[in-house]
N, C-alpha and C positions, 0 to 999 in steps of 0.2 A: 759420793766417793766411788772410787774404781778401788777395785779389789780381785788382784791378779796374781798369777803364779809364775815364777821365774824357776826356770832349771838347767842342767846340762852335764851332758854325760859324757868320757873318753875310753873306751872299749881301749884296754892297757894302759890309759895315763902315763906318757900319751900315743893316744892313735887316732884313729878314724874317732870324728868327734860330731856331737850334734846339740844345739841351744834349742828352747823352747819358750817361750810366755803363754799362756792361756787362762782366759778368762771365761766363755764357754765356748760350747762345741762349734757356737759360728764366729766367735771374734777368737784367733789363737795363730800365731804363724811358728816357724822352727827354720832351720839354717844348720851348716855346720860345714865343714874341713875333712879330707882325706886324713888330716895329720895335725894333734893340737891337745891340749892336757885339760883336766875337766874345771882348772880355775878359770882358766879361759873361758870356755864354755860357757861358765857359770855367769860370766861377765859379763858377756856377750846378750846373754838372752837377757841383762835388767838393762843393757844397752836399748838392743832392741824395741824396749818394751816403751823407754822413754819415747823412743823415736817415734812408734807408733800412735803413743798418745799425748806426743806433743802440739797438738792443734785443739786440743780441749781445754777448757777452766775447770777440770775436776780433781779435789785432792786422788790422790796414789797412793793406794793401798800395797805393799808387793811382800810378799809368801816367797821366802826364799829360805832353803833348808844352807843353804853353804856362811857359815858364820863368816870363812876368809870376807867373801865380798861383802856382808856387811860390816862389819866392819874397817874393811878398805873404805867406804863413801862416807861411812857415820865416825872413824875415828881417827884412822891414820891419814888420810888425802890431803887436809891441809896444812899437816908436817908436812908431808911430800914436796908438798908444792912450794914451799918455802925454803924448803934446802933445794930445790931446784931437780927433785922429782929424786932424790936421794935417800934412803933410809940414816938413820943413828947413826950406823958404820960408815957411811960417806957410798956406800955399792949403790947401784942402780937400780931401783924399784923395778922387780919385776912385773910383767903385763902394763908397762907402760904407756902403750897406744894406745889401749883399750879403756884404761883410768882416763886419761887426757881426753881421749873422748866422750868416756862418760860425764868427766869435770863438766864438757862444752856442755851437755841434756840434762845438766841437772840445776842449771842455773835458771833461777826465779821459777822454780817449780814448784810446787808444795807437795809433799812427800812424806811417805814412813814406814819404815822395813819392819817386817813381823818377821824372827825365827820361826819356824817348822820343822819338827822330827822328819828324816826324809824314811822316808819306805816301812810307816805305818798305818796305812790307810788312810790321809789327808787327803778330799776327795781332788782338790786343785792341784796340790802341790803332784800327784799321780797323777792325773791329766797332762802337767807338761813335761814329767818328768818320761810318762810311756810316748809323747812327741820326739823329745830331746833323743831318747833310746835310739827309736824307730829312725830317724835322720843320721845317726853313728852307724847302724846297723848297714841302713842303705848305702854308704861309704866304702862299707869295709866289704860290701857283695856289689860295687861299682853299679850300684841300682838306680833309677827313680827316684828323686829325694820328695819327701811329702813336707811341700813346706806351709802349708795351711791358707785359711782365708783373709787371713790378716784385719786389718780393721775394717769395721763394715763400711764404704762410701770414699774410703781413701785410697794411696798407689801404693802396694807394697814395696819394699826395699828392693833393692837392684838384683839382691842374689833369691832373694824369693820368687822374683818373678823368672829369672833364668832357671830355677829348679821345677818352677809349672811347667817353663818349655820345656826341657827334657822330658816331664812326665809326660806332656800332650804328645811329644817325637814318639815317643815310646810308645804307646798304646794305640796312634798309628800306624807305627812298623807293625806291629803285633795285630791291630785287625789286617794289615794288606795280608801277612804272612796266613793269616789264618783264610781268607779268600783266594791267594794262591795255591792253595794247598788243595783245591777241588770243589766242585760244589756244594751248596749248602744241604742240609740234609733234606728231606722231604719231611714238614712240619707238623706230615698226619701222622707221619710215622712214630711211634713210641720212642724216645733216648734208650739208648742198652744204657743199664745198669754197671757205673765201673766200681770196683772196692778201691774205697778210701786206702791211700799210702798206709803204709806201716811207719810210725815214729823212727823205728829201728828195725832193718834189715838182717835179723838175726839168724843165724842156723837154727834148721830143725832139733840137731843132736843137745840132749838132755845137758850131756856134762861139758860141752865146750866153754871154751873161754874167751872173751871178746875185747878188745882195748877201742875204749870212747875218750876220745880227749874232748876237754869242755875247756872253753876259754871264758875267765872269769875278767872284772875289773876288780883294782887293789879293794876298791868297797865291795863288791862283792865276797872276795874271797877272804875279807876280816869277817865278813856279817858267816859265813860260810863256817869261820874256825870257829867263831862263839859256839855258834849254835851248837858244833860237834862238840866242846868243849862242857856244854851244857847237856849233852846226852853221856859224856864220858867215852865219846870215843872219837877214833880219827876222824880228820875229814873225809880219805879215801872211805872208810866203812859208812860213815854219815850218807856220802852219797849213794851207796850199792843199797841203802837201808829204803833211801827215797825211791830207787829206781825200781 
């Protein structure tokens, strides 16, 4: 049996968004959207996941913390499907292309979804969920996407393999840049010592006053109010308490 983790994350839900599967640190790939909500997301990477490991005879194990999509494959899809991809109320099943598509990879598969608490220390379900992040992240700073190695001996997906290219362009540009820039240094020579960045660029002055804006996801900034909630005080103070 395979036993894998499916995740994905939308920085605003939605925004800049990113999927992940991993299984370990050499079989795992991730994908994602300038712009797309975190159900999607979530869909997306058990998509994926089929895709990948549709050339094997092995039951599929899959770790997913988002109840919507299990229960999308395990309860509601073949209502869906039957009223001709309609909910009860007769509206259109939302994330439609992506259910249909998953419909098409999930047929004569053997399979079975495990809930996971998300953002308790599950050591997979964190594996793909710090992938998923990382891929949102890359979006929203127009980066490098890391979109992993995907399964060992096979072609990754179409958009996996366009996200290597960009990384490969990328760290091109970046060594030409860096050999344009003069020559290399002399290798006898000792590196100067540089100091590490500061987190935060703060004034000297004792009693100033600084404004950080942090941009949370809607899950973030529920897990955010508990927590304050549970120390008995605001969020703004919960944060000034951490920093």
């Amino acid at each position: 049996m395979i036993t894998a983790a499916a995740d994905g994350s939308a920085l605003g839900n939605p925004g800049p968004a990113g999927w992940a599967w991993y299984v370990d640190d050499t079989t795992w790939a991730a994908g994602g959207w300038p712009h797309a909500t975190n159900n999607q997301a979530e869909l997306k990477a058990v998509l994926e996941l089929f895709r990948a490991t549709k050339h094997l005879d092995d039951d599929l194990l899959v770790l997913c913390d988002s109840q919507y999509v299990i229960n999308c494959i395990t309860k509601w899809m073949p209502g869906w499907k039957r009223k001709g991809w309609r909910k009860a109320d007769g509206k259109p099943v939302m994330n439609v292309d992506l259910l249909q598509e998953l419909d098409d990879e999930l047929a004569g598969r053997r399979y079975r979804f495990e809930w996971v608490r998300g953002h308790v220390g599950h050591e997979l379900n964190e594996a793909a969920d710090t992938r998923a992040r990382a891929v949102a992240e890359a979006y929203r700073r127009k980066g490098a996407v890391p979109g992993g190695p995907g399964w060992p001996g096979t072609e990754v997906a179409p958009e996996v393999a366009a996200h290597r290219l960009v990384e490969a362009e990328l760290e091109l540009a970046a060594a030409t840049e860096a050999g344009a820039s003069g020559p290399a240094a002399d290798a006898s020579e000792p590196e100067a010592e540089v100091d590490e960045p500061a987190l935060f660029a703060l004034e000297d002055e004792p009693d100033a006053w600084h404004t950080l804006t942090l941009e949370l996801s809607t899950e973030e900034h529920d897990r955010l109010v508990q927590r304050a909630r549970g120390e008995g005080l605001s969020p703004e103070d919960f944060l000034r308490g951490l920093i």
